[in-house]
Structures are given as structure tokens and as C-alpha cells.
C-alpha positions in Angstrom: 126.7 168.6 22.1 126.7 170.6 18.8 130.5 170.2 18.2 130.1 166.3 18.5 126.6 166.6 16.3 128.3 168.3 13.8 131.3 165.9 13.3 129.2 163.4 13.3 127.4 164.9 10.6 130.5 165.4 8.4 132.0 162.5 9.2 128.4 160.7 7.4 128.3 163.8 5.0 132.3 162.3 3.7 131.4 158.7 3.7 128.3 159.0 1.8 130.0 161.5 -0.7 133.1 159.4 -0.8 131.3 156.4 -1.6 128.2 157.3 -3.8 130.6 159.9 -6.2 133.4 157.2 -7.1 130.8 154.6 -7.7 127.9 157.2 -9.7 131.5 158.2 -12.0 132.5 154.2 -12.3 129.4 153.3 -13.1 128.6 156.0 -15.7 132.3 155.9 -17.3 131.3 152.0 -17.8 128.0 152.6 -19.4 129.5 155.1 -22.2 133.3 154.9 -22.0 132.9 157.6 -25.0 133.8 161.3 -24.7 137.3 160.7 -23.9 138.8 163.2 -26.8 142.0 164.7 -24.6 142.9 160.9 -24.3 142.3 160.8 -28.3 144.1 163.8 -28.8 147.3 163.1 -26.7 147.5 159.9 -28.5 147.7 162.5 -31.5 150.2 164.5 -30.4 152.6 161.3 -29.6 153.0 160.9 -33.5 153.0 164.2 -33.8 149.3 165.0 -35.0 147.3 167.7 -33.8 143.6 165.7 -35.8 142.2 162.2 -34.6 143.8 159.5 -35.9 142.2 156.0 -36.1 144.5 154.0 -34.5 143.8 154.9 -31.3 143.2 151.7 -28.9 139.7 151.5 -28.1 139.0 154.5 -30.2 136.0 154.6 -32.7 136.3 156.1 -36.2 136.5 160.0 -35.7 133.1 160.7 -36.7 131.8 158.9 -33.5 133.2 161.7 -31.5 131.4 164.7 -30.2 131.8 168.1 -30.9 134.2 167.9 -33.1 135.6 170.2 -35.7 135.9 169.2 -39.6 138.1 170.6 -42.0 140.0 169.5 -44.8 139.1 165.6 -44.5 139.9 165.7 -40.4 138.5 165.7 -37.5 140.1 168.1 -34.7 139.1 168.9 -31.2 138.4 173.0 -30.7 138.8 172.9 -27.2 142.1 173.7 -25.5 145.7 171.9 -26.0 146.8 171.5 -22.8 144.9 168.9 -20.9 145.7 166.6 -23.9 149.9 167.6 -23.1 149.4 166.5 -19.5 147.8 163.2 -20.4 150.2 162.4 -23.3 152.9 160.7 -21.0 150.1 158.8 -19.0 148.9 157.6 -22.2 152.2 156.4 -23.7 153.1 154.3 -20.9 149.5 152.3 -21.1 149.8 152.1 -24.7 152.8 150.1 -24.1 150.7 147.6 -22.5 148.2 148.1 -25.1 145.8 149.6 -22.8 143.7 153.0 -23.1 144.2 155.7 -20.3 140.7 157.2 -19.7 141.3 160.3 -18.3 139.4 159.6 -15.0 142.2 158.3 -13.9 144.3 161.6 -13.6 141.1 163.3 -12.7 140.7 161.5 -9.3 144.2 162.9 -8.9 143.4 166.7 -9.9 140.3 166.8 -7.5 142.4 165.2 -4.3 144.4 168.2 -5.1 141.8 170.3 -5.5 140.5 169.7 -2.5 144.0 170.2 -0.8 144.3 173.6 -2.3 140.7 174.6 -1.1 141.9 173.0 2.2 145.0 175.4 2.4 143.3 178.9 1.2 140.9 178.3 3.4 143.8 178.4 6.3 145.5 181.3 4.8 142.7 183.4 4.9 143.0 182.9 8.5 139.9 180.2 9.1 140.5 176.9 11.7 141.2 173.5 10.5 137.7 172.1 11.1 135.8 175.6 9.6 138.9 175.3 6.5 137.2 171.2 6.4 133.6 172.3 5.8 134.9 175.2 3.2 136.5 172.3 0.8 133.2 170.3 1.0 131.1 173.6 0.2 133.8 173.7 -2.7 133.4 169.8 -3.7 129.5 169.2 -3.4 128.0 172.8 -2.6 128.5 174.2 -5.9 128.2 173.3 -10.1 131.7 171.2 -9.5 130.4 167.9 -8.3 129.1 167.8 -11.9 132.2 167.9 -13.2 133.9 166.1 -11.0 132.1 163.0 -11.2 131.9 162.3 -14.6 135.4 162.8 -16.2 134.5 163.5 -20.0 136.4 165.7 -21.9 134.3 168.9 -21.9 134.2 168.3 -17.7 138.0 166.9 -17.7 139.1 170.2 -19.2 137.2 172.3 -16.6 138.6 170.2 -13.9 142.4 170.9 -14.8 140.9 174.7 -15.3 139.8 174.9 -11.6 142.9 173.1 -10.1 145.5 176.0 -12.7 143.3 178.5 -10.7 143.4 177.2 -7.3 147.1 176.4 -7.7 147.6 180.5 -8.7 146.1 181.6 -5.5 147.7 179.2 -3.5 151.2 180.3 -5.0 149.9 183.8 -4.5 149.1 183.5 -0.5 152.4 181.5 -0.3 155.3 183.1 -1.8 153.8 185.0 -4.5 155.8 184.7 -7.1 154.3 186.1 -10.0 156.3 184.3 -12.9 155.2 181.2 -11.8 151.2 182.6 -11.5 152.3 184.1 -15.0 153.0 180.5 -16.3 150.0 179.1 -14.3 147.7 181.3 -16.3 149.4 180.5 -19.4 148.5 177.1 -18.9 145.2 178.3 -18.4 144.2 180.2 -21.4 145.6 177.0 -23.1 143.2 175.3 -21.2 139.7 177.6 -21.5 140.7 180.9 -22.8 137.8 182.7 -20.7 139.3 181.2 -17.5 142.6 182.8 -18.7 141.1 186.2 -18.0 142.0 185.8 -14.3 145.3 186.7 -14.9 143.4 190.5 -15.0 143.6 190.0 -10.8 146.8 190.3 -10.5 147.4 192.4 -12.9 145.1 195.0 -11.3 146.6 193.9 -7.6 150.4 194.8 -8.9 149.4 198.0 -9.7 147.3 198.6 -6.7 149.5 196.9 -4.0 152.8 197.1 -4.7 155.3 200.7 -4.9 156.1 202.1 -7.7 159.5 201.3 -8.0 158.5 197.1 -8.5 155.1 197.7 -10.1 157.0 197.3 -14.2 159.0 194.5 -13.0 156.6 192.2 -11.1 154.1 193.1 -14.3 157.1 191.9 -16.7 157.4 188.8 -14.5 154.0 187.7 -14.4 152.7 189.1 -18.1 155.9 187.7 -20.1 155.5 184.1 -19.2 151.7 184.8 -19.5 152.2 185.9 -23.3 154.7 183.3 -24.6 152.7 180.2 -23.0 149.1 181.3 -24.2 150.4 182.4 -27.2 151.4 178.9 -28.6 147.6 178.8 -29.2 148.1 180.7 -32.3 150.9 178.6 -34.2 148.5 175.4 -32.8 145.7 177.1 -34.7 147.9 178.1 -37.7 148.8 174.6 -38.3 145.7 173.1 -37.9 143.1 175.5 -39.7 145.7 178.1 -41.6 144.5 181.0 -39.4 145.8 181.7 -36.1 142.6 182.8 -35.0 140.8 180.2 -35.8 140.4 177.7 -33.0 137.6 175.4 -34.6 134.2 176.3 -33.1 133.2 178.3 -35.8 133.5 175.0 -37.5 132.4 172.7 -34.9 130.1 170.2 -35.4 127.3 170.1 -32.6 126.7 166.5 -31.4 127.5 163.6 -33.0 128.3 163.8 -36.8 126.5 160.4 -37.3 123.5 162.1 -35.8 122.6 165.0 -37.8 119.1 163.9 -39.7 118.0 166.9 -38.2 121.0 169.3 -37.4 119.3 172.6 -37.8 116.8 171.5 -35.1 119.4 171.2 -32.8 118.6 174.0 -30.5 122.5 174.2 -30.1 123.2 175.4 -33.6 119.9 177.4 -33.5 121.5 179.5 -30.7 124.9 179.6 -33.2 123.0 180.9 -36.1 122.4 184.1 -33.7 125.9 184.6 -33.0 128.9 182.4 -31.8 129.7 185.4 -29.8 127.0 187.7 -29.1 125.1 190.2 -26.7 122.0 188.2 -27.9 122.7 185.4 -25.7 123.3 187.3 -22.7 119.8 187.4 -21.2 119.8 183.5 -21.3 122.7 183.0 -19.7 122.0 185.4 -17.1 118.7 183.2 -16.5 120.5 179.9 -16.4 123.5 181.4 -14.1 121.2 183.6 -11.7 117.5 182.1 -12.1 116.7 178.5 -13.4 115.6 176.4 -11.4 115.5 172.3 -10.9 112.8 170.7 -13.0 109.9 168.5 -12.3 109.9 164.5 -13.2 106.3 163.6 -14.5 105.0 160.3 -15.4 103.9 161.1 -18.6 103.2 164.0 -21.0 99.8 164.9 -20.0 99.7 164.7 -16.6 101.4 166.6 -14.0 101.9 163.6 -12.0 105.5 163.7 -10.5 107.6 160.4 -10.9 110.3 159.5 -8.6 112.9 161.3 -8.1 110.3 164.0 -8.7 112.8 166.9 -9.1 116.0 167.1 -10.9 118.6 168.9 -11.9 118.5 171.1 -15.2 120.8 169.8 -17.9 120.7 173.2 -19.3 121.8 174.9 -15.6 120.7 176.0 -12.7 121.4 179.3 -10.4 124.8 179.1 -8.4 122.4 180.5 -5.9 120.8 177.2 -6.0 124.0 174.9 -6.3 125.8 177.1 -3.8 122.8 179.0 -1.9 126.0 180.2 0.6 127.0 182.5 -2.0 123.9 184.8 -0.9 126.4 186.0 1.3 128.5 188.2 -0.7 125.4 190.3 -1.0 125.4 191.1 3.3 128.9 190.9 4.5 130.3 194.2 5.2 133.9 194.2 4.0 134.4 196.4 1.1 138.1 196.3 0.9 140.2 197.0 -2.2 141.4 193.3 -3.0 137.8 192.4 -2.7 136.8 194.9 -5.4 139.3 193.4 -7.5 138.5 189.8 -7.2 134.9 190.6 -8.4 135.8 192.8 -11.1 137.7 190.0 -12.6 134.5 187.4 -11.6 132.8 189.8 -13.9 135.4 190.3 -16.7 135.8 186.4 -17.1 131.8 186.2 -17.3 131.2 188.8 -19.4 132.4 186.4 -22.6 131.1 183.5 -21.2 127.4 185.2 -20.9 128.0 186.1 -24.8 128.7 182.3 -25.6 125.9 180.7 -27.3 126.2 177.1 -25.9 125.1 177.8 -21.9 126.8 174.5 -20.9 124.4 172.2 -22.0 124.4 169.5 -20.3 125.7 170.8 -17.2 125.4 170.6 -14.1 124.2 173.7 -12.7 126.0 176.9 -14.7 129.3 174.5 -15.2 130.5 177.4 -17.1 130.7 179.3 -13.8 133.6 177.1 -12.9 136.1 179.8 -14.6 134.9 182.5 -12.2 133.8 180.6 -9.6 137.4 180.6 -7.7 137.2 184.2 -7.3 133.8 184.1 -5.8 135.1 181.8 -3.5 138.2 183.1 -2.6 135.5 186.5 -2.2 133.2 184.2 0.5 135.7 183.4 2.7 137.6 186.1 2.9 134.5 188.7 3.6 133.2 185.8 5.6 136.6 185.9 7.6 136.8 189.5 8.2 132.9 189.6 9.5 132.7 186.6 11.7 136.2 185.3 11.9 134.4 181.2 12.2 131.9 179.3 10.3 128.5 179.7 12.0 126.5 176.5 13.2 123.7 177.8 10.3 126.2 178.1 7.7 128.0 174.5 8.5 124.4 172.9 8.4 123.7 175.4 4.9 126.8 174.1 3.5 125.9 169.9 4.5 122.6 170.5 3.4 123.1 172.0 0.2 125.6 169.1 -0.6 123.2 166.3 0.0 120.6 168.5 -2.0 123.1 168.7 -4.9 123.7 165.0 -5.0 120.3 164.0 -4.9 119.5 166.2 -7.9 123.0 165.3 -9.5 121.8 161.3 -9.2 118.2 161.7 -10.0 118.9 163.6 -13.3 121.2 161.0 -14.4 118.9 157.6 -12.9 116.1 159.5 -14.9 119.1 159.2 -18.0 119.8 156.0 -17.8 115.9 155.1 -17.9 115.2 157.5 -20.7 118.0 155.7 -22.5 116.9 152.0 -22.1 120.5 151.3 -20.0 121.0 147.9 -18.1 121.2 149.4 -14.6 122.3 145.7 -13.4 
């Protein structure tokens, strides 16, 4: 009776996810078609640009973007080139039609694949089809990514395309493990979010800890080389756009909206910049909004601590992955120690070591959405520890991992149905 409860209980748990997300993303993509600046920017790179130009279809004067960089009369985009590269050819063909490729629709793509890579680790590690089933949805919807998943801007889009560059690299290395191609894989990450490109350190540190002496130089030349030349185009990028290699543009960046800066130095944004782009300052609140925060209570008004409906939300500055993906309480009881596991948190923690020194948190977010660059490895952690322990997904677990998905959704809809109300939207 508890095998035919429980696919019951997925089979509603996949229909209600795989209706309500598509719809909550249509609906919200329709309502602000905005923030689509990798669509911008690969429309830039077709005429051989690397600023916004204005004759982009459907795109607004450059100043109505956010986040954006200016320098020298242009706007520019600070974040990474390569989601733009993989959307350029998607949006010449619609340009020939005169139509605008948002870049939800390659998104819908990179999460189906997504999910197949979670899927597959899941069976290399050794877990059963159905256990490997319930591991993708505590991927998907028990964790920060269903904030990033369902709304497809640009800031999200690039995080997306991070998480499939990193699930990709550790499918490749439970498959045939050949580290050239992780080596490009990574390349494409840095170019993507620089911090995520940090997990290249695992298998670094697993070549020289696995592998005999005599192939230790050659598999590090195979997988560093193509590692170097790919992530280093960021510096010619940088050259030609700023005149300084190191310059990417968030120094420069412009927080918000440019049309929208009556009161910029009350932006608490650029109050946390004025402490530091990059500093130890910031660590203690990031710590707080990775580890601790909590979701926040919906009151009628001001005064009162009268709840509204939904009554609790989620916290558009983050929330604990504790919270978002209460499974990974785990890691802290199960047993195996081994050296590969030691590895794949020491890289969790050197890729969150800059990203706790980062002054912008992830705001809005999701949960700790910045988490999604060392979240993989925490993952790829669970299950294998889990694995080793217990060999099958517990009925407690499978029920932890349902519930913590419908308790993510309701807080993912709830803070963005208390948006829209905020906001004055037509909801018809």
C-alpha cells in the first residue's frame, strides 16, 4: 500500500508542478516581457557589437534595461558572454521573421535537460529508477532552482545555463571522463558566472588524488589547457569593451533601472557597494541569508500584525537552503567520510567563499539563488553519502522531498501573487 501511495503522490506532485510552473512563468513573462538582456546582447553580437544597440525588435531604448553598465556613451551588460553566444543563432533565425526570441524558449529546453542529467547521476551513483525519479524533483522544486527556473530573465537565464554546464561536467565525468571536454565545459562556465567556474578546482584536486603518477601532468594539461584558452576570452571581451581586461563592468554597473534613480544612494543595493564590491564585510549577511533567513510574514497593513492571505512568503532577499532544501540536513549525519567526498565540499566551499564576499546577496531571489553555483556539489554530496549509508530513498525522505516541493511552490507563488498586487497588475 505505500509503494501505490507514493506513486500516486508523485504522479499528483508532477502534474501540479508541470502545470502551475509553465503557466506562473507564461503568465509573468506576459506581464513584464522586460529583462531579456542575453536576447539583447546576442542581437549585438550578430552585427558585431558587444553594447545594446537600439534596433533591437521589441527592444526599449538601452536605458530601460536593468543593471546595466555605462561607459563611454553605451550601455553594456556585466554579466557573462556566453549565454548571449548560444542564443545568437536562435535569435537570427526569428529576426528573419521579424520576431523576438525571449529566452524562455531555450530555457524550457536547458531545464528538460537538466532534469535528464539529475535523472542519470542519480543512476550512476548507484540509486533505482523510481529513488533516481524523486532525486530530480528534490533537484527541480526542493531547492532555490524553481526560482530560477520559472521565470526566465536574464540574471536567472544565466544561472540556468550555469547549472546545466555543471551537471553536464559530472555527467561526462561518471561516463567517460574525459577531462578535455570537462576542461571546455568549465570554460564555458567561467564565461558564464566566473564563481561557478571555480568548480573546475574538483577535478583538479581528484586528478592528483585519484589517478598514478605517471597520467596525473597529462590529464591536468587536458583538462586545464582548454580551461585556460576558453575562460580566457573574457579578457580580450573586457579589453574591448572597457580598455582593461579586468574590468568586467560591475564596478560600473548601474543598480536598477537608470530611469529610476531619484534616489540611487538609497538603494540599499549600492549602500552595500559603497562597503566593498568584494569584501569580508559582507560575509556575515550572506551567511545569514544562505544558512538562517527565514520566509516572511504577509500583514494587512503597517500597524497591525494581522496576516493577509498567503500569510507567509518567500524572502526576496533569500532564504536558508536548509529551508528550500531541508534534505540537505543530511550531509551533517551520514557517515561516509570518503576522500572524493572531502573534495566535493572543499570546492562547495571554495566557490562560496567569493560569493559570500559579493555585496548583492541575490536580491530578488528565490531562496540563496546564488547557491546555484555550489549547489551541484552539495548534491552530487547527498546522494552519494546517502547511497553509501542506506543504498534507497527512505519512505520519510520521499514524503521530505514531496513536501518540501509543494512548500516551495506555495511560497514561490504567494511572493509573486503578493507582487502583482503590490504592483497594481491586471491579474485577468
Amino acid at each position: 500500500m505505500k509503494i501505490i501511495f507514493t506513486k500516486k503522490l508523485i504522479i499528483l506532485f508532477i502534474i501540479i508542478y508541470f502545470i502551475i510552473t509553465p503557466t506562473v512563468s507564461l503568465m509573468l513573462n506576459n506581464i513584464n516581457a522586460g529583462e531579456q538582456q542575453y536576447s539583447f546582447l546576442a542581437n549585438s553580437f550578430l552585427k558585431l557589437k558587444t553594447y545594446f544597440i537600439d534596433n533591437t525588435i521589441f527592444l526599449p531604448k538601452a536605458e530601460y534595461l536593468s543593471d546595466v553598465t555605462f561607459y563611454e556613451g553605451k550601455y553594456y551588460w556585466p554579466g557573462g558572454p556566453f549565454p548571449a553566444v548560444i542564443l545568437m543563432l536562435f535569435v537570427w533565425l526569428f529576426g528573419l521573421f521579424n520576431l523576438f526570441f525571449f529566452q524562455g524558449y531555450l530555457q524550457i529546453f536547458l531545464i528538460i535537460f537538466i532534469l535528464y542529467f539529475c535523472y542519470l547521476l542519480a543512476q550512476r551513483i548507484g540509486f533505482a529508477k523510481y529513488d533516481a525519479m524523486f532525486l530530480t524533483i528534490a533537484f527541480y522544486a526542493a531547492s532555490m532552482f524553481i526560482g530560477v527556473a520559472v521565470r526566465p530573465w536574464s540574471w536567472y537565464f544565466a544561472q540556468v545555463v550555469t547549472v546545466f554546464l555543471l551537471l553536464a561536467s559530472f555527467v561526462e565525468y561518471y561516463n567517460k571522463k574525459r577531462y578535455w571536454l570537462i576542461g571546455i565545459i568549465f570554460g564555458l562556465t567561467a564565461l558564464t558566472r566566473i564563481t561557478a567556474g571555480i568548480g573546475i578546482v574538483f577535478f583538479i584536486m581528484e586528478i592528483l588524488f585519484f589517478n598514478k603518477e605517471n597520467k596525473k601532468i597529462k590529464k591536468l594539461a587536458q583538462l586545464i589547457l582548454p580551461f585556460i584558452f576558453i575562460a580566457g576570452l573574457i579578457f580580450p571581451y573586457n579589453y574591448i569593451r572597457f580598455g582593461n581586461v579586468f574590468e568586467q563592468g560591475y564596478s560600473k554597473q548601474i543598480i536598477g533601472r537608470p530611469q529610476h534613480q531619484i534616489d540611487y544612494n538609497e538603494n540599499p543595493l549600492v549602500k552595500a557597494r559603497n562597503y566593498g564590491m568584494l569584501s569580508a564585510v559582507h560575509i556575515p549577511s550572506n551567511l545569514y541569508y544562505s544558512l538562517l533567513a527565514a520566509p516572511i510574514p504577509i500583514f494587512k497593513d503597517n500597524i497591525s500584525h494581522v496576516l493577509k492571505f498567503p500569510f507567509i512568503t518567500s524572502n526576496p532577499w533569500g532564504m536558508s537552503i536548509f529551508i528550500t532544501s531541508p534534505y540537505l540536513i543530511y550531509l551533517f549525519f551520514l557517515k561516509n567520510k570518503d576522500k572524493l567526498s572531502y573534495l566535493l565540499f572543499i570546492t562547495a566551499i571554495s566557490i562560496a567563499i567569493p560569493i559570500f564576499m559579493y555585496y548583492g546577496i541575490g536580491y530578488v531571489s528565490f531562496g540563496y539563488r546564488y547557491g546555484l553555483d555550489f549547489f551541484p556539489f552539495l548534491f552530487i554530496l547527498f546522494m552519494r553519502n546517502y547511497h553509501y549509508q542506506y543504498g534507497r530513498l527512505s519512505n520519510k525522505l520521499k514524503f521530505l522531498i514531496i513536501l518540501s516541493g509543494f512548500i516551495n511552490l506555495y511560497l514561490y507563488l504567494g511572493y509573486n501573487y503578493n507582487y502583482l498586487l503590490i504592483n497594481n497588475y491586471n491579474l485577468c
